[in-house]
N, CA, C and O atoms as a GROMACS GRO file, in nm:
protein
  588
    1UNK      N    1   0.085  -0.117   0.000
    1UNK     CA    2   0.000   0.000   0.000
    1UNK      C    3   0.089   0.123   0.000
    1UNK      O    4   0.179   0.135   0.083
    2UNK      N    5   0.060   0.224  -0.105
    2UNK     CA    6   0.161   0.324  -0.072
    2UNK      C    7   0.109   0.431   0.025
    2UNK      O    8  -0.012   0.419   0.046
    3UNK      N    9   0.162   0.524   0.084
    3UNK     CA   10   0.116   0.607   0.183
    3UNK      C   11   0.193   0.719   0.170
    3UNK      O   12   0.176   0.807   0.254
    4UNK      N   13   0.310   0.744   0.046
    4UNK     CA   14   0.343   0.879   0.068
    4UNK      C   15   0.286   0.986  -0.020
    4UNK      O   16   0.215   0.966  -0.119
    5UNK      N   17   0.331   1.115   0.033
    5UNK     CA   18   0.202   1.202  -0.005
    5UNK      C   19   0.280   1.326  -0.062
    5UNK      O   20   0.401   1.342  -0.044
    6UNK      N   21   0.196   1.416  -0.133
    6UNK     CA   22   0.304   1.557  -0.198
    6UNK      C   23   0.158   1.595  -0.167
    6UNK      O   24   0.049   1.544  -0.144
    7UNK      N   25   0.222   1.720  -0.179
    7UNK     CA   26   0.085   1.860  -0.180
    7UNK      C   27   0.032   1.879  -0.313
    7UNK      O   28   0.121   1.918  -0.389
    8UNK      N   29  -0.068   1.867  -0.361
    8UNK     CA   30  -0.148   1.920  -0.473
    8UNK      C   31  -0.142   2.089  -0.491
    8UNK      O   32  -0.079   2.160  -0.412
    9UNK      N   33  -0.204   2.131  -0.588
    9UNK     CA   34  -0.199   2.242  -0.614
    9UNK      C   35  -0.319   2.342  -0.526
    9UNK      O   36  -0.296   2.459  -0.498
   10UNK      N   37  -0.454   2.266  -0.488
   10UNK     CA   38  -0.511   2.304  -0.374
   10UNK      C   39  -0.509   2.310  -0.262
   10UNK      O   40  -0.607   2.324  -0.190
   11UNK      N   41  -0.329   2.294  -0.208
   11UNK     CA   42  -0.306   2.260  -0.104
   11UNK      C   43  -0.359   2.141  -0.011
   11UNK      O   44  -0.366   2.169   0.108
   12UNK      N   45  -0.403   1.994  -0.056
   12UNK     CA   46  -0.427   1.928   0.035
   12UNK      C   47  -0.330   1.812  -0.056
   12UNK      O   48  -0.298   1.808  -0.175
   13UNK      N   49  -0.297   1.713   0.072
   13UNK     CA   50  -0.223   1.582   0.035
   13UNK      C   51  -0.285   1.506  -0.080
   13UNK      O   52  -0.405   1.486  -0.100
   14UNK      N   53  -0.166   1.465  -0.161
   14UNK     CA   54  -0.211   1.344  -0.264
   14UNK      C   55  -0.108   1.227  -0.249
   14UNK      O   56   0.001   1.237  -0.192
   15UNK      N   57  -0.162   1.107  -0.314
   15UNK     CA   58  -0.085   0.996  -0.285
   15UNK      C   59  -0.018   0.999  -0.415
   15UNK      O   60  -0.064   1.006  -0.529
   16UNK      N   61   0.121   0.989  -0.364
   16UNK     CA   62   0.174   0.994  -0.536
   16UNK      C   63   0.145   0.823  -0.621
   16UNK      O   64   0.197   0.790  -0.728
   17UNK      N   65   0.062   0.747  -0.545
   17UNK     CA   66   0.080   0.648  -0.630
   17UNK      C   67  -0.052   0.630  -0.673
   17UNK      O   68  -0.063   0.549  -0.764
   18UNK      N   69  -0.179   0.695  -0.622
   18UNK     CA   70  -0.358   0.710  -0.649
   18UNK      C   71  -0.362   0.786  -0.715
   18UNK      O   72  -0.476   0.780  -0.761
   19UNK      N   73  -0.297   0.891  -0.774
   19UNK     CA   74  -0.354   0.991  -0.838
   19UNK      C   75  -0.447   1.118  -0.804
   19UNK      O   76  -0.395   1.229  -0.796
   20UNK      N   77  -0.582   1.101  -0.784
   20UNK     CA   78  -0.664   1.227  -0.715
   20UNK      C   79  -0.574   1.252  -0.578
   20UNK      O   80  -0.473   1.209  -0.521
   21UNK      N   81  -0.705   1.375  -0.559
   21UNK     CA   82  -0.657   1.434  -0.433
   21UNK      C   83  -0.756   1.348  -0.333
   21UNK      O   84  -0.875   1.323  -0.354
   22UNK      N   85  -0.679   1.311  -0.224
   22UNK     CA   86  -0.744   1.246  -0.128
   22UNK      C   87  -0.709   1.267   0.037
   22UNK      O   88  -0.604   1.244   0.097
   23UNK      N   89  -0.846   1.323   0.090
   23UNK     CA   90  -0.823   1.350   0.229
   23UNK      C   91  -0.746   1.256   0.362
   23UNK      O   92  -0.748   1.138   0.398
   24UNK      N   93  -0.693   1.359   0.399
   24UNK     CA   94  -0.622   1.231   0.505
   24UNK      C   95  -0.649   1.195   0.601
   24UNK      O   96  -0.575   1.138   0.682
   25UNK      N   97  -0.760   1.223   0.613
   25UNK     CA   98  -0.814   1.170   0.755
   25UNK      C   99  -0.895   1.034   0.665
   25UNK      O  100  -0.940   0.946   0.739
   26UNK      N  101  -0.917   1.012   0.499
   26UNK     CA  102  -0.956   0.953   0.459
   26UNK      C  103  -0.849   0.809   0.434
   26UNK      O  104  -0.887   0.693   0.453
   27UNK      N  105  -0.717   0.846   0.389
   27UNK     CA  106  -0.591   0.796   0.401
   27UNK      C  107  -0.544   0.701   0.504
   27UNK      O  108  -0.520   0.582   0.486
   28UNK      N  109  -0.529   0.788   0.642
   28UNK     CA  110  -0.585   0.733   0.722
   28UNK      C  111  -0.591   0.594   0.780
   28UNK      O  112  -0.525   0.502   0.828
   29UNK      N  113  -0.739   0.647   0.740
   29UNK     CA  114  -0.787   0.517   0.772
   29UNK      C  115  -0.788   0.390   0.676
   29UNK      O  116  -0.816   0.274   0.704
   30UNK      N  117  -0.754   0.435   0.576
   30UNK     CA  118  -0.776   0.356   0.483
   30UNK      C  119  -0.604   0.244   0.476
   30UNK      O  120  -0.590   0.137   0.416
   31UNK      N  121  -0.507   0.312   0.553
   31UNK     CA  122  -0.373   0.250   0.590
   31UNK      C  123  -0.391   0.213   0.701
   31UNK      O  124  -0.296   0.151   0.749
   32UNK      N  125  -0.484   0.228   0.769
   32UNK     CA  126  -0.471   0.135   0.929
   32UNK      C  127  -0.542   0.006   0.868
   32UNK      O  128  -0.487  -0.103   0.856
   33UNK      N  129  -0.683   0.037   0.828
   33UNK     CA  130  -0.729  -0.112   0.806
   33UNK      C  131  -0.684  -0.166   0.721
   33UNK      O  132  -0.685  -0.288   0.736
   34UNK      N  133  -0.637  -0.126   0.620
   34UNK     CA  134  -0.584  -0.206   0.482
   34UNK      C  135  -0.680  -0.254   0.406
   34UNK      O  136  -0.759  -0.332   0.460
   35UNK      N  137  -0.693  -0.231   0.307
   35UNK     CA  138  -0.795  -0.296   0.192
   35UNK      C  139  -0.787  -0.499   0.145
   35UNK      O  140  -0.862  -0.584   0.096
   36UNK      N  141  -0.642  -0.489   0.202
   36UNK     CA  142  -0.620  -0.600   0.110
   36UNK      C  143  -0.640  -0.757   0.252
   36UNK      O  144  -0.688  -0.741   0.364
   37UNK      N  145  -0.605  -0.845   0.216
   37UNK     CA  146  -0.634  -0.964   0.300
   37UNK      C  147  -0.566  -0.936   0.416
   37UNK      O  148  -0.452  -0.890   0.407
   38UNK      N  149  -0.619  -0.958   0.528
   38UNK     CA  150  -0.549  -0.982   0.692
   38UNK      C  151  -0.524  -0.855   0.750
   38UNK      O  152  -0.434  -0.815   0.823
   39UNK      N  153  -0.640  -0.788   0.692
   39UNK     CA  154  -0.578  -0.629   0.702
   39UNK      C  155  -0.649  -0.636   0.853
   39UNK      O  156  -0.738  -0.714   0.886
   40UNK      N  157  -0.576  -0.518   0.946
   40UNK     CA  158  -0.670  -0.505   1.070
   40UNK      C  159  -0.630  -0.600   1.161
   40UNK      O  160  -0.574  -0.708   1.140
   41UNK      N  161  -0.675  -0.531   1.300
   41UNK     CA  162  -0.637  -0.675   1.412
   41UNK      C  163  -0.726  -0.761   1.450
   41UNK      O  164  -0.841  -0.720   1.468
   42UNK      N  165  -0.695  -0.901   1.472
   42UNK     CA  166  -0.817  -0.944   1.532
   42UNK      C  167  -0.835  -0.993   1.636
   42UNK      O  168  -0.744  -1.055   1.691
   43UNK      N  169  -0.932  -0.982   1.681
   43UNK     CA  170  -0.938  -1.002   1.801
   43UNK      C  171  -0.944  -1.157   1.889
   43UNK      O  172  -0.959  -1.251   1.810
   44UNK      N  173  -0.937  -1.188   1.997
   44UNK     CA  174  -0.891  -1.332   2.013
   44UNK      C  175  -1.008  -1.446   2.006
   44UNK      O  176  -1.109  -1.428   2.075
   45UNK      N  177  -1.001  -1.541   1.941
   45UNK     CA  178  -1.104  -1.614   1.895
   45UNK      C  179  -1.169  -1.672   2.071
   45UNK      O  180  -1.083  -1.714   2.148
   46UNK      N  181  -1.272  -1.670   2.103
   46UNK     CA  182  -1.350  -1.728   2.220
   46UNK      C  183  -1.339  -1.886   2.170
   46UNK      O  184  -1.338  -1.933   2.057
   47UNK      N  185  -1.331  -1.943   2.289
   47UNK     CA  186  -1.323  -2.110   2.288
   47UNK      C  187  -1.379  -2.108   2.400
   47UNK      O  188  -1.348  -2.033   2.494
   48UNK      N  189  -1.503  -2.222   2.399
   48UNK     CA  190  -1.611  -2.257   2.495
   48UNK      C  191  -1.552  -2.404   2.547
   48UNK      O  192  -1.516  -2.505   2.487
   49UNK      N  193  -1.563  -2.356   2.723
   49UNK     CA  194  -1.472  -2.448   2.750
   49UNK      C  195  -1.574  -2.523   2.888
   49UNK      O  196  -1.598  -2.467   2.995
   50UNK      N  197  -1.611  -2.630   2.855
   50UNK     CA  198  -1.699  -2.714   2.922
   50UNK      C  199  -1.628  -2.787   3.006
   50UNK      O  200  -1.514  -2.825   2.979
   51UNK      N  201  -1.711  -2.825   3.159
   51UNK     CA  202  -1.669  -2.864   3.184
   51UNK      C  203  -1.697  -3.028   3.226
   51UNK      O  204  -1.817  -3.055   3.218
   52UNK      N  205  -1.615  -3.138   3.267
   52UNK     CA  206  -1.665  -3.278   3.220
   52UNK      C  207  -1.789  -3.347   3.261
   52UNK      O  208  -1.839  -3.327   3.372
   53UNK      N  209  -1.849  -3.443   3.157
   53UNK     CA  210  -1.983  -3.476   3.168
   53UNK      C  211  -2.102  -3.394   3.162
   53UNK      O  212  -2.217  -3.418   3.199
   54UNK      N  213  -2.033  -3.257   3.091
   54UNK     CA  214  -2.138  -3.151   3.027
   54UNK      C  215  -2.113  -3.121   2.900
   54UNK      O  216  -1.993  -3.107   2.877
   55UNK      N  217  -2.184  -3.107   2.810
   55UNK     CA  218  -2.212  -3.108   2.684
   55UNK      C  219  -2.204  -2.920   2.603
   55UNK      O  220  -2.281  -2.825   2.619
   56UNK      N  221  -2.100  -2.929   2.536
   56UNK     CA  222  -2.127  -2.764   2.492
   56UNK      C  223  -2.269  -2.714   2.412
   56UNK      O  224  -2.323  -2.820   2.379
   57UNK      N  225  -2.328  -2.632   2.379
   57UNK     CA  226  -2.412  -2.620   2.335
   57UNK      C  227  -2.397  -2.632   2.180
   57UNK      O  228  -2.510  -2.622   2.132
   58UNK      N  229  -2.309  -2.648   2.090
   58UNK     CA  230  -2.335  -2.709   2.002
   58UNK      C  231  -2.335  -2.882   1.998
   58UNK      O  232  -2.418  -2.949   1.937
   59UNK      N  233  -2.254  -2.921   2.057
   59UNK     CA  234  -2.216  -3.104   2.072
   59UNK      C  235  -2.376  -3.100   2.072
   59UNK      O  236  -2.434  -3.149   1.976
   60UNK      N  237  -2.475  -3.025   2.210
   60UNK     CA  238  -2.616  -3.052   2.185
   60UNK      C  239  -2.659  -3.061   2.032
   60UNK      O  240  -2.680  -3.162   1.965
   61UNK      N  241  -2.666  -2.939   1.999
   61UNK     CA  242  -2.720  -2.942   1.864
   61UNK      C  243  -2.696  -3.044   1.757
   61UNK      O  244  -2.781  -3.110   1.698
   62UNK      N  245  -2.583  -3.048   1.744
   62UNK     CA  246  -2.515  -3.148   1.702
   62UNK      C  247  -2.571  -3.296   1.756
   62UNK      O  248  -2.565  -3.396   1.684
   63UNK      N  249  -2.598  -3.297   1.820
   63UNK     CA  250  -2.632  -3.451   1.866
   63UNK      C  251  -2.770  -3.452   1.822
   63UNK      O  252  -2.783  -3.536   1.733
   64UNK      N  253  -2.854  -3.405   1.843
   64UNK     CA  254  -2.980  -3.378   1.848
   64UNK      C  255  -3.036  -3.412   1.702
   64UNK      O  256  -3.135  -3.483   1.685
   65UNK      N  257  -2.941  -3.338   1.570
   65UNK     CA  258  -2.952  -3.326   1.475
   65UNK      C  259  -2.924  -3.463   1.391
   65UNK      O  260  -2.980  -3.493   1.286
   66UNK      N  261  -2.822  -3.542   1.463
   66UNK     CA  262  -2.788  -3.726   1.416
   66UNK      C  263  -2.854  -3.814   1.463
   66UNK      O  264  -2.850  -3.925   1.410
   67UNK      N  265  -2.950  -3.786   1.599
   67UNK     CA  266  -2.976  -3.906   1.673
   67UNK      C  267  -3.153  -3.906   1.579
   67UNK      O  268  -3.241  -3.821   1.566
   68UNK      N  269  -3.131  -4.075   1.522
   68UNK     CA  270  -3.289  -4.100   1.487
   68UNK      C  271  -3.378  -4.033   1.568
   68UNK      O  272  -3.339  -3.979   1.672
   69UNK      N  273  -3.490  -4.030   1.533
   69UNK     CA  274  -3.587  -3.970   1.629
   69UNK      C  275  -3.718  -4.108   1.669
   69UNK      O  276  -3.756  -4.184   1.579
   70UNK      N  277  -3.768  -4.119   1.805
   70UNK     CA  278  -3.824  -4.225   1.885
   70UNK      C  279  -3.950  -4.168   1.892
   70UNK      O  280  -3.981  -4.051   1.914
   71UNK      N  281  -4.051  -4.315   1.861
   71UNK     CA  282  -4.200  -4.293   1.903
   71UNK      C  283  -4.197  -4.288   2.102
   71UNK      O  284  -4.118  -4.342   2.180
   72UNK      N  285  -4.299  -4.216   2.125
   72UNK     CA  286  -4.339  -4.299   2.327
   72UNK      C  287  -4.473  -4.342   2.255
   72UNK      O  288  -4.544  -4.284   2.173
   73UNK      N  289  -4.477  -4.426   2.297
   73UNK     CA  290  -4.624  -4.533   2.328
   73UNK      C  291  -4.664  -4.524   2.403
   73UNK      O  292  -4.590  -4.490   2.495
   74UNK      N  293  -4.819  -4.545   2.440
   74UNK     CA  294  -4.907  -4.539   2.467
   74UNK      C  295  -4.981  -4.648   2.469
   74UNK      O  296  -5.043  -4.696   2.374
   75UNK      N  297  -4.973  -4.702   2.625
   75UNK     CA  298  -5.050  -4.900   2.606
   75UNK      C  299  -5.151  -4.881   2.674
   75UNK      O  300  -5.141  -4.840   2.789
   76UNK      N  301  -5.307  -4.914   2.598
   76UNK     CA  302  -5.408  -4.937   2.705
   76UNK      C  303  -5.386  -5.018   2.856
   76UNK      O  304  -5.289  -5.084   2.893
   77UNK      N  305  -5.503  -4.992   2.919
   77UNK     CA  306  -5.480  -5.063   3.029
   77UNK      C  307  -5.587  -5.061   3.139
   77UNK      O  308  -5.632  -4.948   3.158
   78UNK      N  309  -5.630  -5.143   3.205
   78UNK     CA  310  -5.774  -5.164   3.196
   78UNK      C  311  -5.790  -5.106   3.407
   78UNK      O  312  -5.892  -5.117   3.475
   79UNK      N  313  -5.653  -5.050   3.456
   79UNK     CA  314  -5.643  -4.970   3.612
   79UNK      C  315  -5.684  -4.799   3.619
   79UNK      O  316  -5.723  -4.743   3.722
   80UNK      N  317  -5.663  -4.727   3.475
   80UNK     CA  318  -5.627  -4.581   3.465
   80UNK      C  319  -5.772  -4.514   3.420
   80UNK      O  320  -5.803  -4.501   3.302
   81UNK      N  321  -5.852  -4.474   3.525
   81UNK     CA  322  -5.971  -4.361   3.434
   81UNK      C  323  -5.909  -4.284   3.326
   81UNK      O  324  -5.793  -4.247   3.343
   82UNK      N  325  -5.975  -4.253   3.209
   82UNK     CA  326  -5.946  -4.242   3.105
   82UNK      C  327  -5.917  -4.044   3.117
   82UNK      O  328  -5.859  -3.982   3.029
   83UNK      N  329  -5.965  -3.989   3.227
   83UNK     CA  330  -5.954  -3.882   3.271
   83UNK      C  331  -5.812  -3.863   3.335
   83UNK      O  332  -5.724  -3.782   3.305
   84UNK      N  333  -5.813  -3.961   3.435
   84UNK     CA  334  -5.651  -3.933   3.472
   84UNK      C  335  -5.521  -3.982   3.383
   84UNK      O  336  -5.410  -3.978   3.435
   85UNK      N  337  -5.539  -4.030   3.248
   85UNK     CA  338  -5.476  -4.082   3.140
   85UNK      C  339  -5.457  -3.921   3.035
   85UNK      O  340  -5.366  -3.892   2.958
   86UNK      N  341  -5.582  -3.839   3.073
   86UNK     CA  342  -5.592  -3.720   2.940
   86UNK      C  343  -5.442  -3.604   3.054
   86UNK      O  344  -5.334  -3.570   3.005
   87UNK      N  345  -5.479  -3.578   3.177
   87UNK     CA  346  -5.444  -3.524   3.289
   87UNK      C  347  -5.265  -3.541   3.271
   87UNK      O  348  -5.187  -3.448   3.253
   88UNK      N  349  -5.230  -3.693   3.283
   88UNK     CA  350  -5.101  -3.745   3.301
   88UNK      C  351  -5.030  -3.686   3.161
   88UNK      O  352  -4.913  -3.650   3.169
   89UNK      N  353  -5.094  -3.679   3.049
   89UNK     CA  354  -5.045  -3.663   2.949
   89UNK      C  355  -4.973  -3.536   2.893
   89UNK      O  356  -4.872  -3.523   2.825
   90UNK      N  357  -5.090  -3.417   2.964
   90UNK     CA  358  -5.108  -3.325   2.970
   90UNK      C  359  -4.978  -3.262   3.038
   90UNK      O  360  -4.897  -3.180   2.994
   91UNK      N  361  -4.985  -3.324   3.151
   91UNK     CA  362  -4.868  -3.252   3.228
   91UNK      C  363  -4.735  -3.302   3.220
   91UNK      O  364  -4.642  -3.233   3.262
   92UNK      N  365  -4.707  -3.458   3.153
   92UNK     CA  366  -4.570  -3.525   3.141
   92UNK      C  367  -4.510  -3.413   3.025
   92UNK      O  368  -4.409  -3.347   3.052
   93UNK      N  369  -4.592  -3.395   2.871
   93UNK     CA  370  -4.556  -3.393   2.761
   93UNK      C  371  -4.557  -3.225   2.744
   93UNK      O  372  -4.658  -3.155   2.741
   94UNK      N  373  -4.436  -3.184   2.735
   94UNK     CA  374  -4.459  -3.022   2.660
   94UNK      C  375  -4.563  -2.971   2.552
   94UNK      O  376  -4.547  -3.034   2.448
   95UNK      N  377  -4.664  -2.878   2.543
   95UNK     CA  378  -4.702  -2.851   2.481
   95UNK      C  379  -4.835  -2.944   2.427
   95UNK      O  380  -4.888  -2.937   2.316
   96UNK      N  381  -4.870  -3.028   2.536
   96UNK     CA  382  -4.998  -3.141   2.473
   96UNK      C  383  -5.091  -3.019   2.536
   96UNK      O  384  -5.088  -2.951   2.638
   97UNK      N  385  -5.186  -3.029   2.401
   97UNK     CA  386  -5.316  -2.996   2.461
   97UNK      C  387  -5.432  -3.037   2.479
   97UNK      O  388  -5.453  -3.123   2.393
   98UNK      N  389  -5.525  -3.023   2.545
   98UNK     CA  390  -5.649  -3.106   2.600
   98UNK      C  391  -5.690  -3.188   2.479
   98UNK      O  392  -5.709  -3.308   2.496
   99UNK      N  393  -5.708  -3.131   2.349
   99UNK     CA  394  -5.764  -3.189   2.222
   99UNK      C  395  -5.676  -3.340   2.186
   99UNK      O  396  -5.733  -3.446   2.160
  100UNK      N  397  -5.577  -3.327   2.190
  100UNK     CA  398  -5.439  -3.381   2.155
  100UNK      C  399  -5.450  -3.535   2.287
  100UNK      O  400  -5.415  -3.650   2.263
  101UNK      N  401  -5.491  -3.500   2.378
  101UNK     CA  402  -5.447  -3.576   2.486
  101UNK      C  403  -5.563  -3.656   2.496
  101UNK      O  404  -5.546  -3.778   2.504
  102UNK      N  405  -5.700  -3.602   2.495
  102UNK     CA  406  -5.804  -3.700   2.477
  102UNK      C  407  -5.793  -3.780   2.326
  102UNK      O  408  -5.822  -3.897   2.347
  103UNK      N  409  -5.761  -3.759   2.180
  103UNK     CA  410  -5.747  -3.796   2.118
  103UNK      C  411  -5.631  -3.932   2.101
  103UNK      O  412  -5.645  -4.036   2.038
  104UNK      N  413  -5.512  -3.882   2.188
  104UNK     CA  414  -5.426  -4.009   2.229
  104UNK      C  415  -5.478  -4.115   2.298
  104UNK      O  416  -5.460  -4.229   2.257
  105UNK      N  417  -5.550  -4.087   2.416
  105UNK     CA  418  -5.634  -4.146   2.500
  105UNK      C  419  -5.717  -4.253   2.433
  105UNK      O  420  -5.704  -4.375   2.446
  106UNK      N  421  -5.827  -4.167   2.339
  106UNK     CA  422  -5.922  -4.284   2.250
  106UNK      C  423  -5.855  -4.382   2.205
  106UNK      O  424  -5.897  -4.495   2.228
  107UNK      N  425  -5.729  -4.361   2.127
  107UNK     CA  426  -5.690  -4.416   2.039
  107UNK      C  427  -5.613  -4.559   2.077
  107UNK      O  428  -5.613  -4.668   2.020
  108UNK      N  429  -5.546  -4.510   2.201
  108UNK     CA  430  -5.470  -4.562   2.304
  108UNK      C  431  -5.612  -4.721   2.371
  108UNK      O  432  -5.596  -4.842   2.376
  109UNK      N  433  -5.701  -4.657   2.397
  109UNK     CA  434  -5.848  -4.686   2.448
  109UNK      C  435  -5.904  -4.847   2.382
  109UNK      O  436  -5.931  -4.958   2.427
  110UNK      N  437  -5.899  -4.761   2.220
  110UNK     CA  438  -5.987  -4.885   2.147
  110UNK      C  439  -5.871  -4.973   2.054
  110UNK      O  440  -5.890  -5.085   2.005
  111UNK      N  441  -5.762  -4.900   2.045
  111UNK     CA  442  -5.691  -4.970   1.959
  111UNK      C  443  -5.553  -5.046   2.028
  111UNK      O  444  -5.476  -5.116   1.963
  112UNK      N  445  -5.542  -5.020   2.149
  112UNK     CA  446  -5.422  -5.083   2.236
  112UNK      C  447  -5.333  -5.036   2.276
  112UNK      O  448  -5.284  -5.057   2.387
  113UNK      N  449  -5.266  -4.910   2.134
  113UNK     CA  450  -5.182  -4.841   2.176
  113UNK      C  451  -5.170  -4.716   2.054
  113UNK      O  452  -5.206  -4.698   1.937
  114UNK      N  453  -5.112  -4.661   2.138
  114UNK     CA  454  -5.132  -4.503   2.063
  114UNK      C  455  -4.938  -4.418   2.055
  114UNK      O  456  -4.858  -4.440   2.146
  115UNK      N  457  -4.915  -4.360   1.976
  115UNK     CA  458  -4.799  -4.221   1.958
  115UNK      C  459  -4.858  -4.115   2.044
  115UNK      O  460  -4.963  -4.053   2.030
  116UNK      N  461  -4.765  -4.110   2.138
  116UNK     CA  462  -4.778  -4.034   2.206
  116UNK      C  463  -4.719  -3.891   2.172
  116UNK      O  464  -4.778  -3.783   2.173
  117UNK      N  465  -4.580  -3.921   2.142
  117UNK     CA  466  -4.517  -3.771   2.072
  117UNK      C  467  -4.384  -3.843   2.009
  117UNK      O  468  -4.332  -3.934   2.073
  118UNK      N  469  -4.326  -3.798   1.874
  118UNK     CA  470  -4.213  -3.874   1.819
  118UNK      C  471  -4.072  -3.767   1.859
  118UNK      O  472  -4.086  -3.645   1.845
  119UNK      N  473  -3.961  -3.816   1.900
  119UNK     CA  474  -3.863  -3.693   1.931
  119UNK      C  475  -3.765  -3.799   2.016
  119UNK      O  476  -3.787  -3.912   2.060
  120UNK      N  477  -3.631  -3.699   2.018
  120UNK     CA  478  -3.487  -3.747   2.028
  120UNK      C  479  -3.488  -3.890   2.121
  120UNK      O  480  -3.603  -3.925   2.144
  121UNK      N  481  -3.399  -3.969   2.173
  121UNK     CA  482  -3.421  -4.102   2.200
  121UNK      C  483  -3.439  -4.016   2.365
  121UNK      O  484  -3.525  -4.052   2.445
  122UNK      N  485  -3.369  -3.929   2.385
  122UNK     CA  486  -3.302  -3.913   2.514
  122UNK      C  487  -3.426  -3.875   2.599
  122UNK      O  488  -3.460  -3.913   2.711
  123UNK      N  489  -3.502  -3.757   2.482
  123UNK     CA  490  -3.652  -3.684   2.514
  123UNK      C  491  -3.716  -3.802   2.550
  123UNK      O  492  -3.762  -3.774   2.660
  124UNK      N  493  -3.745  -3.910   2.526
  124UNK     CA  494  -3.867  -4.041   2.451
  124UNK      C  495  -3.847  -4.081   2.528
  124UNK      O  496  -3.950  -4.087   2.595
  125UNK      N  497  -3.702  -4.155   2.620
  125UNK     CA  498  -3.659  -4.205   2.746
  125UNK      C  499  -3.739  -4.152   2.871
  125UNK      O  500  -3.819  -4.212   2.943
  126UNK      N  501  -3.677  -3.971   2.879
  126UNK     CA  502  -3.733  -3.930   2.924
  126UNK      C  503  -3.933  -3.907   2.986
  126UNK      O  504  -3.978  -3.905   3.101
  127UNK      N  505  -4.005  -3.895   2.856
  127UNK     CA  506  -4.105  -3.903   2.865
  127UNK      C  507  -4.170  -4.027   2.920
  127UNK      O  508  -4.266  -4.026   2.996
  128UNK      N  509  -4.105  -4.141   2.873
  128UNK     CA  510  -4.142  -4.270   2.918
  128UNK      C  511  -4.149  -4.330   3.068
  128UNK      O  512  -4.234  -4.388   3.135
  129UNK      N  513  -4.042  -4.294   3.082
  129UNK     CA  514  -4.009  -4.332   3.224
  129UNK      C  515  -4.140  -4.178   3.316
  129UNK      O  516  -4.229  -4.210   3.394
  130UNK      N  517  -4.119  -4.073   3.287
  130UNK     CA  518  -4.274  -3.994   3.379
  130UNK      C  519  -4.395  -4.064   3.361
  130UNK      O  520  -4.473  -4.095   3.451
  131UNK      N  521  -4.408  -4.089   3.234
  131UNK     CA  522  -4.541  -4.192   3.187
  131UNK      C  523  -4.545  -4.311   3.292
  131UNK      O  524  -4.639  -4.341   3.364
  132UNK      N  525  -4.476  -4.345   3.287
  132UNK     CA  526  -4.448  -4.504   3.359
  132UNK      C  527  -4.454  -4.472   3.580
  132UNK      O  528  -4.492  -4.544   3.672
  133UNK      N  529  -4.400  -4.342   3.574
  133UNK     CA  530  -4.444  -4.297   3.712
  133UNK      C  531  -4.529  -4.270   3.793
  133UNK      O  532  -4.544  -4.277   3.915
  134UNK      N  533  -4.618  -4.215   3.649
  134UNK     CA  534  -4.713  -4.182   3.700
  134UNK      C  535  -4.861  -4.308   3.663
  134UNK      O  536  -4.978  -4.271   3.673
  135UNK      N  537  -4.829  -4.423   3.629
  135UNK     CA  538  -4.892  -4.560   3.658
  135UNK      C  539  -4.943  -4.574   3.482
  135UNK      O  540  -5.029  -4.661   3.469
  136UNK      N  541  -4.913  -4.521   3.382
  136UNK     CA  542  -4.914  -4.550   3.281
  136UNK      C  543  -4.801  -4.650   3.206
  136UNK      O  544  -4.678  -4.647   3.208
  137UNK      N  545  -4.889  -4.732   3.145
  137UNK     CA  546  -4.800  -4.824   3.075
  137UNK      C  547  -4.768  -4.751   2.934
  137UNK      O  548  -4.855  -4.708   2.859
  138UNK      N  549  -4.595  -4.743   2.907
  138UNK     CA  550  -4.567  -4.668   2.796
  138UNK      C  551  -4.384  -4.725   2.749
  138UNK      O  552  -4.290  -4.728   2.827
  139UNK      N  553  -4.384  -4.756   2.626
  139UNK     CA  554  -4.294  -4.808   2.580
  139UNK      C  555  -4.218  -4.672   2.460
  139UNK      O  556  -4.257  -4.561   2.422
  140UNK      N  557  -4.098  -4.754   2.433
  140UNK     CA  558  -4.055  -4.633   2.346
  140UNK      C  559  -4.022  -4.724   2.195
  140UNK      O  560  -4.014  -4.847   2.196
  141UNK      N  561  -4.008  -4.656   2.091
  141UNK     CA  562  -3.958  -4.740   1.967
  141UNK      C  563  -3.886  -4.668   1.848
  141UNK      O  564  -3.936  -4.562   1.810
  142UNK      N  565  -3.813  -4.700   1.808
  142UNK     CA  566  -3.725  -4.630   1.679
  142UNK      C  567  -3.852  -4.600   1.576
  142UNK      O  568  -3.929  -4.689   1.540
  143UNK      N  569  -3.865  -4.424   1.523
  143UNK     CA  570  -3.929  -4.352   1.426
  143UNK      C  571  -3.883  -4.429   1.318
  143UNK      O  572  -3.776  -4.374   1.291
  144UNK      N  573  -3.899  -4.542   1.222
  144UNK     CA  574  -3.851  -4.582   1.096
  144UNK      C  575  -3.958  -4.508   1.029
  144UNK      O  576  -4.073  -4.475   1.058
  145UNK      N  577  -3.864  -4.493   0.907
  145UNK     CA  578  -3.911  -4.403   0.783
  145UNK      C  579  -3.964  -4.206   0.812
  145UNK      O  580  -3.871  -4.126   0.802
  146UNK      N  581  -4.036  -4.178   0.829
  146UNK     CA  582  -4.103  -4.065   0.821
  146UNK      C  583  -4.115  -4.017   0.972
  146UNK      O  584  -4.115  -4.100   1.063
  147UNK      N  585  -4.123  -3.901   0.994
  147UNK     CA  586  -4.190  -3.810   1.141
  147UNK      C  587  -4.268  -3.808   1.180
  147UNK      O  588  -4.286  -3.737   1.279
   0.00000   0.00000   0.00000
């Protein structure tokens, strides 16, 4: 980059190697950052530093994003009012709503067993085993093919 300068005839700096007249407070800056590759400082790269038997928040993502995804089941069963079955569901499963939970219920009801919600093995584990706490019979199974 060149940076030396002569006086123009309007009295302000020129670069003898740019040609026009160019301000130097424009100059400048334009020699601190540099136009060209690696120009400028940078600053020190952050490294996320976990600590053991904790997971960084991408490894999550990352995991989340490879691991097949798991049905929870839903096994009739002839001990559970079909009320405290809509209730259990309701409150194990994020985001079930009343419509959703009696509809599992029926299905669960007349046909033996029902999808309860399809998602990561770890989630499905999870859900299963509250299901199972709270006196519901509920199994888990590999999502083959489709969501």
């Amino acid at each position: 980059m060149c940076v030396k300068l002569k006086l123009c005839k309007t009295g302000e700096k020129r670069s003898l190697c740019r040609g026009p007249c160019i301000n130097r407070g424009i100059l400048t800056a334009i020699s601190t950052t540099g136009p060209s590759k690696g120009g400028g400082i940078l600053e020190k790269p952050f490294i996320e530093r976990t600590t053991p038997g904790r997971e960084s928040e991408f490894d999550l993502r990352k995991s989340r994003k490879i691991t097949p995804p798991y049905r929870v089941m839903l096994h009739n069963d002839n001990y559970n009012k079909r009320e405290y079955v809509v209730q259990v569901l309701m409150k194990v499963i994020p985001g079930m709503t009343l419509d959703n939970a009696v509809n599992i219920m029926q299905e669960a009801h007349y046909n033996g067993l029902a999808v309860v919600i399809i998602c990561a093995r770890a989630d499905a584990e999870e859900h299963c085993m509250q299901l199972r706490g709270n006196g519901l019979l509920s199994s888990i199974e590999p999502a083959s093919g489709c969501c």
